[in-house]
C-alpha positions as CSV (number, residue, x, y, z in Angstrom):
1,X,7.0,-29.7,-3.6
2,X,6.2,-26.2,-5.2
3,X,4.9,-23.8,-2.9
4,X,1.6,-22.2,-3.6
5,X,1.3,-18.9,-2.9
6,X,-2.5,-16.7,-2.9
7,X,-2.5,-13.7,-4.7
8,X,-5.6,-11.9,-3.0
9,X,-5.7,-8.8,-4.7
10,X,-8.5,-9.6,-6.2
11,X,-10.5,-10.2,-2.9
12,X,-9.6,-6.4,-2.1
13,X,-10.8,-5.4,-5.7
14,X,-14.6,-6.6,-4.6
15,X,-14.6,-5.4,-1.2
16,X,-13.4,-1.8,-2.6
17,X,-16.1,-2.0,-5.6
18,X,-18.7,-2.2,-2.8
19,X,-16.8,0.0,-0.1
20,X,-17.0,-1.6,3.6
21,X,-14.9,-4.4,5.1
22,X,-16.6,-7.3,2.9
23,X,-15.2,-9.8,1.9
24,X,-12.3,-9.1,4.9
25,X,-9.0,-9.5,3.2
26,X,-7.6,-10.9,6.6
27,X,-10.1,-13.4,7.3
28,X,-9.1,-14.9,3.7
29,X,-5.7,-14.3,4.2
30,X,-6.1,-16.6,6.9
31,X,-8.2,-19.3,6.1
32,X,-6.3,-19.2,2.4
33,X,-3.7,-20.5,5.3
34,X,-6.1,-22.8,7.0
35,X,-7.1,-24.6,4.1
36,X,-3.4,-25.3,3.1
37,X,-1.4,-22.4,1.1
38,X,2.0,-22.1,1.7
39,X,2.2,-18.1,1.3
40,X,0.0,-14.8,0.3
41,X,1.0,-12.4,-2.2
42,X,-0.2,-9.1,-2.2
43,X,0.8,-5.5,-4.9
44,X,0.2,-2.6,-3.3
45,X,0.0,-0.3,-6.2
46,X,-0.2,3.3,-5.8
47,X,-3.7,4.1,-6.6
48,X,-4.7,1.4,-4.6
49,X,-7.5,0.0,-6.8
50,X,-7.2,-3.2,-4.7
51,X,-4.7,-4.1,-2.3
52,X,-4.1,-0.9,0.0
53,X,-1.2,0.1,2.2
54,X,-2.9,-0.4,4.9
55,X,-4.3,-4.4,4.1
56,X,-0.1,-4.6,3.7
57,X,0.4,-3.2,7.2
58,X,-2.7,-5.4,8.9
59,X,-1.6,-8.4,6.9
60,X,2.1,-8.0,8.1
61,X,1.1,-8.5,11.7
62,X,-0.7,-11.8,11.6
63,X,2.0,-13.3,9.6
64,X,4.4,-13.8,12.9
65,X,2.0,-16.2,14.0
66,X,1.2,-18.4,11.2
67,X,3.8,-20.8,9.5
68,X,3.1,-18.9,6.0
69,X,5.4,-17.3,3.9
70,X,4.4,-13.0,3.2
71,X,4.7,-12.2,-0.8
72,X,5.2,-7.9,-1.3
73,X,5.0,-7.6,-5.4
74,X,5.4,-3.7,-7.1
75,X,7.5,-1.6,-8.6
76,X,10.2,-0.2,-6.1
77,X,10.0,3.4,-5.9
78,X,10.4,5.2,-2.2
79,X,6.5,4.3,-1.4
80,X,7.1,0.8,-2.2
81,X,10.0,0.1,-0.4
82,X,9.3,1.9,2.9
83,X,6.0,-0.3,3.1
84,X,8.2,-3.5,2.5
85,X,11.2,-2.5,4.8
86,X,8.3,-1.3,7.4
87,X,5.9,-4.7,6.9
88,X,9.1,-7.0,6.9
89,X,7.8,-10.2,4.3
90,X,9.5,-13.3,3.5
91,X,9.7,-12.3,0.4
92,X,9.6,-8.9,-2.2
93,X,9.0,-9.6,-5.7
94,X,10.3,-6.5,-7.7
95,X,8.3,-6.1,-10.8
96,X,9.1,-3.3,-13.8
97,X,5.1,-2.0,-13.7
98,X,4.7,1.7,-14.8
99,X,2.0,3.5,-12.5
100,X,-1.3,2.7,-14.3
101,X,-0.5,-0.4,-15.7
102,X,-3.8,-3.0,-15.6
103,X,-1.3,-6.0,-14.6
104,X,2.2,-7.1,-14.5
105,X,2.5,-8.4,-18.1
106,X,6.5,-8.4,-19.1
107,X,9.9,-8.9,-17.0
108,X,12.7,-6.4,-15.7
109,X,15.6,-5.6,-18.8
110,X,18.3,-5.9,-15.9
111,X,21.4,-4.8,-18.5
112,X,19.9,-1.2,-18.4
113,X,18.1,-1.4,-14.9
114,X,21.0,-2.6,-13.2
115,X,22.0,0.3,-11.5
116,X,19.2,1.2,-10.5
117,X,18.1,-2.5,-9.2
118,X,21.4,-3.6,-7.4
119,X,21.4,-1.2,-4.3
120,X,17.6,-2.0,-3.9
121,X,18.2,-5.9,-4.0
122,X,20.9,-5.1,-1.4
123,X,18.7,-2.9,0.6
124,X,16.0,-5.6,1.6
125,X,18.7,-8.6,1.5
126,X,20.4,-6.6,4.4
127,X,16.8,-6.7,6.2
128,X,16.3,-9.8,6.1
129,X,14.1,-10.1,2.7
130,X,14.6,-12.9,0.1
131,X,14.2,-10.9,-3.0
132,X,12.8,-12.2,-6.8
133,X,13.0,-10.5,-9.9
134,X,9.9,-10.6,-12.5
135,X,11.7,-11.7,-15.5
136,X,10.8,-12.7,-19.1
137,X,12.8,-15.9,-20.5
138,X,15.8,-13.9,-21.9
139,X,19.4,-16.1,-21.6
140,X,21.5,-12.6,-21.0
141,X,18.5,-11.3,-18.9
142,X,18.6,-14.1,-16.5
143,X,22.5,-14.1,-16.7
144,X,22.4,-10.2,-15.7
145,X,19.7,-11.2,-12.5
146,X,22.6,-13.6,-11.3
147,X,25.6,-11.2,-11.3
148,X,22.8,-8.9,-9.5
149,X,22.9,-11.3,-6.4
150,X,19.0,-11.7,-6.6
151,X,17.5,-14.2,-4.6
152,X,15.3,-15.7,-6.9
153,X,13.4,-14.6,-10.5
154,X,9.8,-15.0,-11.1
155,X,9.0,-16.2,-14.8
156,X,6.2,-14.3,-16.2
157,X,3.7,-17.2,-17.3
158,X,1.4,-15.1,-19.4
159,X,2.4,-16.0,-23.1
160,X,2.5,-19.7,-21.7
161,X,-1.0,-19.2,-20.8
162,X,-2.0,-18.2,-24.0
163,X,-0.4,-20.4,-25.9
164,X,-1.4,-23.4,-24.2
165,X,-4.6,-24.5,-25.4
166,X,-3.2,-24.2,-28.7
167,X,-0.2,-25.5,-28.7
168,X,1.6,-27.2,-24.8
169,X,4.8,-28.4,-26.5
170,X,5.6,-24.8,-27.6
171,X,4.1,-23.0,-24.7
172,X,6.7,-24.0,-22.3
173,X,9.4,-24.2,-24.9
174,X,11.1,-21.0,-24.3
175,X,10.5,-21.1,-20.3
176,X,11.9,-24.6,-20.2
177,X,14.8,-23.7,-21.8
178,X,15.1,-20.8,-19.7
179,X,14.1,-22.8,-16.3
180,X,17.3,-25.6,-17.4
181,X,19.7,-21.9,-17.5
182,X,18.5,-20.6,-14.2
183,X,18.9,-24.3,-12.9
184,X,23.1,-24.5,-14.4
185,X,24.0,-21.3,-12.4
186,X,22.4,-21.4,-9.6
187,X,19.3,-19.3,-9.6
188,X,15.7,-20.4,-8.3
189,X,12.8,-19.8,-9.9
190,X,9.3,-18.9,-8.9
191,X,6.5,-18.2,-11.5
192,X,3.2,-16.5,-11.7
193,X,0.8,-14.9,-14.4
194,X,-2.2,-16.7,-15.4
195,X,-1.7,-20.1,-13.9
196,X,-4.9,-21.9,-13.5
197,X,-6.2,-25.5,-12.6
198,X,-6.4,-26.3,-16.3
199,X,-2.1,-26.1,-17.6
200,X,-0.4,-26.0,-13.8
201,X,0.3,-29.5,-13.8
202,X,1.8,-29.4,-17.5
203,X,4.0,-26.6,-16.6
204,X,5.1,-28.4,-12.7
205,X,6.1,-31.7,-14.9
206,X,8.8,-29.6,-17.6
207,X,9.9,-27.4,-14.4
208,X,9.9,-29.6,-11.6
209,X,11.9,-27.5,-9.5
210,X,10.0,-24.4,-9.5
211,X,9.9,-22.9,-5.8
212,X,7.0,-21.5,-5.7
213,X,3.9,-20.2,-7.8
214,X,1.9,-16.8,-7.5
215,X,-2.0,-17.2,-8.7
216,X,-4.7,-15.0,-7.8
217,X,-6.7,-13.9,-10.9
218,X,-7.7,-17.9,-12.0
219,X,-7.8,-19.1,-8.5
220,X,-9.9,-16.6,-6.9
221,X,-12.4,-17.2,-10.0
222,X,-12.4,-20.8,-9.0
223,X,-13.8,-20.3,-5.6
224,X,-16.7,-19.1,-7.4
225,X,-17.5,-22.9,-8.5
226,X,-16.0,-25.2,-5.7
227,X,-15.3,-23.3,-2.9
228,X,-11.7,-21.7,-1.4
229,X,-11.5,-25.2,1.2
230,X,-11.9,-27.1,-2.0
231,X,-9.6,-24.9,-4.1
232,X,-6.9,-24.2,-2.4
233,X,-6.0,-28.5,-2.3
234,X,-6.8,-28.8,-6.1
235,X,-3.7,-26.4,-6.5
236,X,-1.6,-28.1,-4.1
237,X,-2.1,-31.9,-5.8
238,X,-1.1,-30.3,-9.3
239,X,2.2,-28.9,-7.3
240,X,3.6,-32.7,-5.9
């Protein structure tokens, strides 16, 4: 089964447009738990517009005591990977987001970022970190994330998501064939961008064995209508 992991960063985007402590990002964090997730992803980005270093730091501690995987996602500079080394997650997705950027929107070129990558992924692998890669559906990209020794990579899902409603059988053309590379030597794959109730199940049946999803944006909005106890199992049945 596919993990589901809880991007809450929009949960700390309404309690900061307000100011305060409501909604608590803990107390969702939690119950995103209780009502069945398998993990919480957070980004921490610099301005902190949403997620801030210190929901990281408050989140890290709770996460001994519950049987649910801990998701970092940003860009690595120094800021990034103190808070990460210093929080100790399950898992650190590197992505390649400029400061500014609205949202994570395209993957890592790892032929001329792999200097710069390969000492980071060894870094937090030497801590104890699984590490994934946010990657586009380039063949020598993918290749290039191997030889670096990453973990996992994360397929970006955002052109998929687009494309959907228009067209399935060419939405997940290019990440199938990407998915059946990863899966011939020997790298797993998570995914996350844009996922929603409506083209989850589509894309679980042409990559059955995806490790785990990221979703925040689509499944936060959902709570609106249904509830997060009602939400969080509608993911989960899509992910069998």
């Amino acid at each position: 089964m596919t993990k589901l992991s809880v991007n809450i960063n929009k949960v700390a985007t309404i309690r900061n447009a307000r100011g305060g402590l409501s909604p608590d990002v803990l107390q969702f964090a939690k119950d995103c738990y209780e009502y069945g997730a398998d993990g919480i992803t957070v980004h921490p980005r610099p301005d902190e517009r949403h997620i801030r270093n210190k929901d990281v730091r408050d989140l890290s501690k709770i996460f001994p005591k519950l049987d649910c995987e801990f998701n970092i996602e940003g860009y690595p500079d120094e800021r990034l990977i103190n808070l990460v080394l210093e929080s100790n997650p399950t898992q650190v997705t590197l992505v390649p987001d400029p400061p500014g950027v609205l949202t994570s929107d395209s993957g890592w070129d790892t032929i001329e970022h792999y200097e710069f990558l390969k000492p980071i992924i060894s870094k937090f692998q030497e801590a104890g970190i699984r590490v994934s890669l946010f990657m586009d559906t380039d063949i020598s990209m993918l290749s290039r994330a191997k030889e670096l020794q990453t973990d996992r990579i994360e397929f970006y899902t955002g052109e998929f998501a687009k494309q959907y409603p228009l067209d399935k059988a060419y939405s997940i053309k290019h990440l199938k064939s990407a998915y059946e590379h990863c899966q011939m030597i020997g790298l797993d794959v998570n995914a996350g961008h844009d996922l929603s109730l409506d083209n989850l199940k589509f894309f679980k049946e042409n990559l059955p064995m995806t490790k785990e999803v990221s979703i925040g944006h689509a499944l936060i909005s959902d709570c609106l209508y249904f509830g997060l106890q009602n939400v969080i199992p509608m993911y989960k049945r899509l992910l069998v």
